[in-house]
Structure formats: structure tokens, C-alpha cells
C-alpha positions as CSV (number, residue, x, y, z in Angstrom):
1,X,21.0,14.1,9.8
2,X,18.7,15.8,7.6
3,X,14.8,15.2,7.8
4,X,11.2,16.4,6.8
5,X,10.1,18.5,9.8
6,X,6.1,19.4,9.5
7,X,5.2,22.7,9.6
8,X,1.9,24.2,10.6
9,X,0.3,20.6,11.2
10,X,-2.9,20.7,9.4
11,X,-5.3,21.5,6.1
12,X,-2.1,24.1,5.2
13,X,0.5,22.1,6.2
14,X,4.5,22.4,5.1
15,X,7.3,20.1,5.3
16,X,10.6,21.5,5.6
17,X,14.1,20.1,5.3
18,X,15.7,20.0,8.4
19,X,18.5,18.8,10.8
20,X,17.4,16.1,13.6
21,X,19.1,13.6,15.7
22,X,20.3,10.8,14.0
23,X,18.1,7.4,15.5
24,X,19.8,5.0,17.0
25,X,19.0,1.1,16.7
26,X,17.6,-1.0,19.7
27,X,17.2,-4.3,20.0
28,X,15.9,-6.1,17.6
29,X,16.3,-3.5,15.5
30,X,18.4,-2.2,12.3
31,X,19.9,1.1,11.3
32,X,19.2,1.8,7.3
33,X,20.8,4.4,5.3
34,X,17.6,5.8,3.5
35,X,18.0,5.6,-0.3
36,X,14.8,6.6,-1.0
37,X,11.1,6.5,0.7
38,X,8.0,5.7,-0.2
39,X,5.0,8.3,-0.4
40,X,1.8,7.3,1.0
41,X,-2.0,9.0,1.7
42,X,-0.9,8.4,5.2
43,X,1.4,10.7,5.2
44,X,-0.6,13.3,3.9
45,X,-3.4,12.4,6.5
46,X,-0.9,12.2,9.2
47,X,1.1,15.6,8.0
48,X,-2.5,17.1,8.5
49,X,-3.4,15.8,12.1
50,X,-5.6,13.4,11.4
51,X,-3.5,10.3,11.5
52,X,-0.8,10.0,14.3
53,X,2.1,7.8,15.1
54,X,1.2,5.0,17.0
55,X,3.1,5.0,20.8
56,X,6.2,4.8,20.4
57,X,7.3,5.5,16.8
58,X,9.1,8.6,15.3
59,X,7.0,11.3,14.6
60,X,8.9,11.9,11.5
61,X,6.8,11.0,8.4
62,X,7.4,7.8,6.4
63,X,6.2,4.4,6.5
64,X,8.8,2.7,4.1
65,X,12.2,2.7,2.9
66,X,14.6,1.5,0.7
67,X,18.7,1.5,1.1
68,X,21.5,0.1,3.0
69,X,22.0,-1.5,6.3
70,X,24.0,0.7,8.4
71,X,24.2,-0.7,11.7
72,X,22.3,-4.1,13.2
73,X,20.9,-3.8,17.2
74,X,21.8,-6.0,19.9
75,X,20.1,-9.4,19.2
76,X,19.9,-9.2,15.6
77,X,21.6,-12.0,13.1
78,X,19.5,-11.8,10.1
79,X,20.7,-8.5,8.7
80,X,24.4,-7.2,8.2
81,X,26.1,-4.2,7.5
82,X,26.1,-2.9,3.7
83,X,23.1,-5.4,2.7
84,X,20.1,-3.8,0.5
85,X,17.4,-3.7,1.8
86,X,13.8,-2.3,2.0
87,X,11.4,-1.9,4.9
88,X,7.9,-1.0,6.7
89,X,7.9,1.3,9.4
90,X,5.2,2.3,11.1
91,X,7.1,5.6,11.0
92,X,10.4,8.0,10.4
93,X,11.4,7.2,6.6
94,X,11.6,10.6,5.2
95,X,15.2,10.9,6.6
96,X,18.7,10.2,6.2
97,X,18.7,7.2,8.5
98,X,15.7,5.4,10.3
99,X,15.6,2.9,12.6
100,X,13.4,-0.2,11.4
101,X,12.0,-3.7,13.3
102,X,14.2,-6.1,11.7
103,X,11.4,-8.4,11.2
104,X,9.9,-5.8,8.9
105,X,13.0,-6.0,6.6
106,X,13.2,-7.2,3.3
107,X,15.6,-8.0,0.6
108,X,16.0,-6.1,-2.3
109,X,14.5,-8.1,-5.1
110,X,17.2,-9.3,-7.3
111,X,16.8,-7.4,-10.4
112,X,15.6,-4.5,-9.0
113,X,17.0,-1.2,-8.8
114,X,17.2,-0.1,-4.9
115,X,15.7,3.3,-5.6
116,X,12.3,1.4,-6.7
117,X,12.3,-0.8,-3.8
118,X,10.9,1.6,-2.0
119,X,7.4,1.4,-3.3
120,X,7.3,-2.3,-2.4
121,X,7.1,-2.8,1.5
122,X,4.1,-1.1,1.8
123,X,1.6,-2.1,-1.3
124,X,2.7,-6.0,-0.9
125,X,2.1,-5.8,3.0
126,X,-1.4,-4.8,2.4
127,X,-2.2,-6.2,-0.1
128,X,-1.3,-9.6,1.2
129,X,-2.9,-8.8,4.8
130,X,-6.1,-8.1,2.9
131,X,-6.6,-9.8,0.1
132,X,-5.0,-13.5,1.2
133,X,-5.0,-13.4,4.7
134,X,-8.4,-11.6,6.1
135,X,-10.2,-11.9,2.8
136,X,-8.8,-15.6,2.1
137,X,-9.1,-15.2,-1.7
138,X,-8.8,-18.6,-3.3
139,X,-7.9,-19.9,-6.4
140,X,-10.1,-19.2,-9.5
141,X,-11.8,-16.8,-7.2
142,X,-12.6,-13.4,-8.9
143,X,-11.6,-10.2,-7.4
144,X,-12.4,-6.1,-7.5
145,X,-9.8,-4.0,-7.0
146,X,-10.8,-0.5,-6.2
147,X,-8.4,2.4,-7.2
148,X,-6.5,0.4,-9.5
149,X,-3.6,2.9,-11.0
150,X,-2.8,3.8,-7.2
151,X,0.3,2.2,-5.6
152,X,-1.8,-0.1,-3.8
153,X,-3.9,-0.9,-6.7
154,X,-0.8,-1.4,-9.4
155,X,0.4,-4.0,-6.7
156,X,-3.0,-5.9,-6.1
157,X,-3.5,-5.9,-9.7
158,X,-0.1,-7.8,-11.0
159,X,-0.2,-10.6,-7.8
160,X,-4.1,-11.5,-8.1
161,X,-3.0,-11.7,-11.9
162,X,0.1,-13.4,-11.7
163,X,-2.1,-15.8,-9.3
164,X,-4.6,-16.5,-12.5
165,X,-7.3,-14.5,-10.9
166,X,-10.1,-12.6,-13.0
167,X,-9.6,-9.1,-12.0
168,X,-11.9,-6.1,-12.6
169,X,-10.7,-2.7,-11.1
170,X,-11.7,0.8,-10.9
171,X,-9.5,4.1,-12.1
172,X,-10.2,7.1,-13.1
173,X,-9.2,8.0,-16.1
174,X,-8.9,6.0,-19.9
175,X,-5.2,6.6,-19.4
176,X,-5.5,5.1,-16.0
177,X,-7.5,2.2,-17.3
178,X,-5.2,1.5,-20.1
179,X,-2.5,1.1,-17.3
180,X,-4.1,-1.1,-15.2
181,X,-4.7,-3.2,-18.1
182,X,-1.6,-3.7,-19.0
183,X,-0.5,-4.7,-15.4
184,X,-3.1,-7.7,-15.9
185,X,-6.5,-6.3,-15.1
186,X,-9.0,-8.5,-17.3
187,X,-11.6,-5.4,-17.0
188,X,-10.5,-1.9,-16.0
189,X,-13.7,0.5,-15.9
190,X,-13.5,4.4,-16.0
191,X,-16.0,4.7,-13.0
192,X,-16.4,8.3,-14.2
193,X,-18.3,6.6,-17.2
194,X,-19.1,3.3,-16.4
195,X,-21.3,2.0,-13.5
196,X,-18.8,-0.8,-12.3
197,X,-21.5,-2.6,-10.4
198,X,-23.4,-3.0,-13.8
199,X,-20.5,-4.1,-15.6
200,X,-19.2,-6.6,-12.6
201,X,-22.6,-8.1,-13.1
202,X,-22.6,-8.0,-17.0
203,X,-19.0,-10.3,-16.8
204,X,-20.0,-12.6,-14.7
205,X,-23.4,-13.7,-15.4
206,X,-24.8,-11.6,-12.8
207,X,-23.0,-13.5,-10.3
208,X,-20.3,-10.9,-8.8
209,X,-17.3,-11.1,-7.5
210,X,-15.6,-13.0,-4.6
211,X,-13.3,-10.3,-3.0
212,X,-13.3,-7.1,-2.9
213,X,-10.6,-4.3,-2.1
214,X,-11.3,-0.6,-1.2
215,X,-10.3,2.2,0.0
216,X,-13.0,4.7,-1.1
217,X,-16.1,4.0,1.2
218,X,-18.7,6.2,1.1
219,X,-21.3,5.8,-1.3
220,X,-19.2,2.7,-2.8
221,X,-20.0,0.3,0.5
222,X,-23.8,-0.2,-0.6
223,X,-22.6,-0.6,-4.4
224,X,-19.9,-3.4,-3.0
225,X,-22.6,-5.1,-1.4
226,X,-24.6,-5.0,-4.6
227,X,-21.3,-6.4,-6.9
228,X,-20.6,-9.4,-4.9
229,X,-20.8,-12.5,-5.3
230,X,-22.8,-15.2,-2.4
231,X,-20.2,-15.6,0.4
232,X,-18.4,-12.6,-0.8
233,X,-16.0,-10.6,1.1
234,X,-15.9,-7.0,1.3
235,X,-12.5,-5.8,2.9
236,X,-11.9,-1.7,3.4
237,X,-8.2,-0.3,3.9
238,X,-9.5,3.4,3.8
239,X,-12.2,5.8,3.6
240,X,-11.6,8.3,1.4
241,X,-14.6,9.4,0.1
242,X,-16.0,8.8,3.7
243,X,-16.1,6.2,6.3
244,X,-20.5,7.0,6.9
245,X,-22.8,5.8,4.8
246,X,-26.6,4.4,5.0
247,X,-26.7,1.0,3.9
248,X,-29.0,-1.6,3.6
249,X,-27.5,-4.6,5.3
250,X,-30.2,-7.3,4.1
251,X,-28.1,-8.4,0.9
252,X,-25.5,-8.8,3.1
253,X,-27.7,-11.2,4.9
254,X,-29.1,-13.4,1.8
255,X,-25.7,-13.4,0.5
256,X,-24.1,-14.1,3.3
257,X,-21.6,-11.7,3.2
258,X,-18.6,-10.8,5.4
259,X,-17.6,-7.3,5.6
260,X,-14.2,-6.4,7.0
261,X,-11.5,-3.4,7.1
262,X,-8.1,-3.7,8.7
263,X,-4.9,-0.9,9.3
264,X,-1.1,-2.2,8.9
265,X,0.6,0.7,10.9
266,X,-0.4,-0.2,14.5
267,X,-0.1,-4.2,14.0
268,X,2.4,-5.5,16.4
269,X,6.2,-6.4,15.1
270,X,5.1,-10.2,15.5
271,X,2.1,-10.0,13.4
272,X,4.2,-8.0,10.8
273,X,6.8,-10.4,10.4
274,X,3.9,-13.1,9.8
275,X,3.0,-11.1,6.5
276,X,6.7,-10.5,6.0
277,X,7.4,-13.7,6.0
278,X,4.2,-14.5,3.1
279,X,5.5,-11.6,1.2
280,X,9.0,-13.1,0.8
281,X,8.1,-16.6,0.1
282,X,5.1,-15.9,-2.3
283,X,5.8,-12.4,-3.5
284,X,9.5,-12.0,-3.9
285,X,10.1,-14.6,-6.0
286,X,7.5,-13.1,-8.6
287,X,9.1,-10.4,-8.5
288,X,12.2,-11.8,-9.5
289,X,10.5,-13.4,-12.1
290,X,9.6,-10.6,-14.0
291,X,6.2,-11.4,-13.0
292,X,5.4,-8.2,-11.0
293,X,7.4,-5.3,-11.2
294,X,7.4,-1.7,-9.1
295,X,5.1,0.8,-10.9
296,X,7.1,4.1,-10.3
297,X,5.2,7.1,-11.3
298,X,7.6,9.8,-10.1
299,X,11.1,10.3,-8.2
300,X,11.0,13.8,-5.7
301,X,13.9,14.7,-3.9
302,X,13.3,14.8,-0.5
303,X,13.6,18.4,0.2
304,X,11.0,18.5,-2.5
305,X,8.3,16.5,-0.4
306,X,5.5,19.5,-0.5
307,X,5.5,19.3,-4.3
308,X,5.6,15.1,-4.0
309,X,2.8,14.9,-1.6
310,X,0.4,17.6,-4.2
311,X,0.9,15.3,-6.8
312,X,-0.5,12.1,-4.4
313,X,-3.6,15.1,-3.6
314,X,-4.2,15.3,-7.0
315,X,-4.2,11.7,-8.3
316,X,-2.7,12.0,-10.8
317,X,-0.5,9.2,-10.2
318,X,0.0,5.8,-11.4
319,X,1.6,3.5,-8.9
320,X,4.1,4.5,-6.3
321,X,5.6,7.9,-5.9
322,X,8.9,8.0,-4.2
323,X,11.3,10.9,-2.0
324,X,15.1,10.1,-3.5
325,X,17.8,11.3,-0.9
């Protein structure tokens, strides 16, 4: 089958069509036939050393997929031939075929085209392992969303919405605030113009905000401690703009805050189909509402992933880019 091989692993790294073994499904597990996959800073971090595949999983890059089932393991009931689906993987996607955990399996949303399934797995796995189940965000509880037009963000946005939450997010860009807006972001702030710790404040009284989301670190986990609310939490995903910082922790004493940050890819297959199973029973069935939709911001073939993985370095995006085979 044909695959993204890395080249030169590193700051000047390629990726290069290839031909590789087809996988083979073990127990447990499910053969897809890869329609498209989904395009994540992961990849980019992995392509350049810096983030390997746990034990264990293909060192192919990839971490979701949508398409058809192609063959079911030994053991597996849930999942049969020709069925579309979508998936998390904690590895292999850009490829033909990949072998997935079939507890990590979804449904394709009915409604939804299978091409754009592929920017679901991800985003709704997160965001539901952050926001709802480590951060517990409750109802009528107000939430910050950082990186709002990224696929992540586009995702957070429309289920804390579509739950009736207030949400204020961050982008960079008018354009990108106009977007996130119209996804159901009550306050979208250009943080290349606005401070959005003064204008969290300014909306709610000076009070803050319950939860919130990032993945930029650096200089933003002090100013996260300053926007939240009294028994706020705080939950990272990433560190992009760096995981150091100096911070001054006693605000996060008098406001008794909880800090937390959490990673999907290593989690055991057990505690993935936990968050699977949330995902399917509260998300799905918004989707298929009409109440959340995928954001797709581009379509690469695969053998153009180079050119699909400078577009994610540039941020220029909004909402999930996505390798077609």
C-alpha cells in the first residue's frame, strides 16, 4: 500500500509517498480503508523528532481517519465489513489502510460527508477529555477557549455553545474572529489587539471565567491565572509558545484554582473507549442535528502532505485540514 514515509526526521523534514506493508488487524482490532486523514500539530512535532509513537504503534504519521471497514480482527462484533466509519489512532493514518482499536471507532455522522469525518475523532476526543471530563465544566458555567479558529478550537467552540455556555475565545486574526463567531463564540478577541484578560474581566463583572482551554502556554499561564474565575480550572493540551514560564502561584491559591494538562495519544484503549463512548452519546447526535458541523479548511492529497503540513505551520487555517486518498 502506499504511505507517507519521513524523510530527514527533523527541523527540515520531508514526507514522501511511498510503498509499505499493508497492516494487518489483531484482535480487537479493525482494518479501515483510509478515505481521508486528519492533519494535526502532532504530526508536525512528531515528523520533526520531537514527539514519538508511543510502544507499540506504527510509526507512520496520523492520528485519525476516516473511510471504510475493510476487515474486523478476531474478537470483534461491533464493526462489519463496508461500514463508514471514522477513528483515533494513536498512529499510522496517513496510508492506504490502518489498523485501528475498535473501541476507538466511530460512526459516520449521518449527514455527513465521509471525506469530512475525518476532522472529527480527534477535536471531539479532546475536547471532551478536557473540557467535561478533567475540567468538569457545568452548566451555565463560562468558558475560554484558546486558539479558537484551530481544529480544536472550531470543535470546543460549537459543543460549549450548543451546551448554552458563554464562550470567549482567542484567534488571531479579524477574519479568524469573525469565524469563530459564527460557530457560537459570544466574544471572539483578536489577541493581537485586544488584551483578552482585560476583556474576560470587562464581560463578566470582573469575575472571570470557569474553564479554561489552552494550548499556547508560555506567557499565557500567568494571564490564565489572572482571567479566571474562584474555583476556576485551568486545563493545558499543548505548549506551543512554551511549556516554562515564571508564575506567581498565589492567585491560584486565594482563588482556589486547579491547574491541569492532559495528552490523548498514550491513554490506554480502555480509557479511550470511555471518551468514545461520551463522544457518541452526547456529541454525535448534535452533529446530526445540524447543531455542530466539521469546519474543513482545506482538502491535500496525500502525496501532497509537505505542502498540507506548511499550511498547519503557518496558521493560516480555520478548523481541520485533511490528506484525501
Amino acid at each position: 500500500m502506499k504511505a507517507i514515509r519521513i524523510e530527514n526526521p527533523g527541523v527540515d523534514y520531508r514526507l514522501a509517498l511511498d510503498e509499505t506493508p499493508m497492516p494487518r488487524p489483531g484482535a480487537g482490532e479493525v482494518l479501515i480503508q483510509v478515505r481521508a486523514a486528519g492533519v494535526n500539530r502532532a504530526d508536525i512535532s512528531q515528523a520533526q523528532g520531537r514527539y514519538p509513537p508511543p510502544p507499540g504503534a506504527s510509526d507512520i504519521l496520523g492520528m485519525e481517519v476516516s473511510g471504510e471497514i475493510a476487515e474486523a480482527g478476531e474478537g470483534v462484533a461491533e464493526w462489519q465489513v463496508g461500514q463508514q466509519v471514522c477513528a483515533l489512532l494513536a498512529g499510522g493514518g496517513y496510508a492506504e489502510f490502518c489498523a485501528a482499536p475498535a473501541e476507538c471507532v466511530l460512526p459516520v455522522p449521518k449527514g455527513i460527508g465521509v471525506v469530512d469525518a475525518a476532522g472529527l475523532p480527534e477535536a471531539y476526543f479532546t475536547v471532551w477529555a478536557n473540557l467535561l471530563m478533567a475540567a468538569q465544566l457545568k452548566s451555565g458555567e463560562r468558558v475560554l477557549i484558546h486558539g479558537g479558529s484551530s481544529g480544536i478550537g472550531t470543535a470546543a467552540i460549537q459543543l460549549c455553545a450548543a451546551r448554552a455556555h458563554e464562550v470567549f475565545t482567542t484567534a488571531g486574526s479579524g477574519n479568524k474572529c469573525a469565524a469563530c463567531e459564527a460557530l457560537g463564540a459570544t466574544h471572539a478577541i483578536n489577541y493581537r489587539e485586544e488584551d483578552f484578560v482585560d476583556v474576560v474581566k470587562k464581560a463578566t463583572g470582573g469575575r472571570g471565567v470557569d474553564v479554561i482551554l489552552d494550548m499556547v502556554g508560555g506567557d499565557y499561564i500567568q494571564r490564565n491565572i489572572a482571567a479566571a474565575a474562584v474555583w476556576g480550572r485551568i486545563v493545558n493540551i499543548a505548549y506551543q509558545s512554551g511549556s516554562k514560564a515564571t508564575v506567581d502561584f498565589s492567585s491560584v491559591l486565594m482563588k482556589r484554582l486547579s491547574l491541569l494538562a492532559t495528552t490523548l495519544r498514550s491513554r490506554t484503549n480502555a480509557e479511550k473507549a470511555a471518551i468514545r463512548n461520551a463522544v457518541l452519546r452526547e456529541v454525535w447526535p448534535l452533529i446530526e442535528a445540524g447543531s455542530i458541523k466539521p469546519v474543513t479548511d482545506s482538502l491535500f492529497p496525500i502525496a501532497e502532505a509537505q505542502a498540507a503540513h506548511a499550511r498547519m505551520a503557518k496558521s493560516e487555517h480555520i478548523g481541520k485540514i485533511l490528506l484525501t486518498l
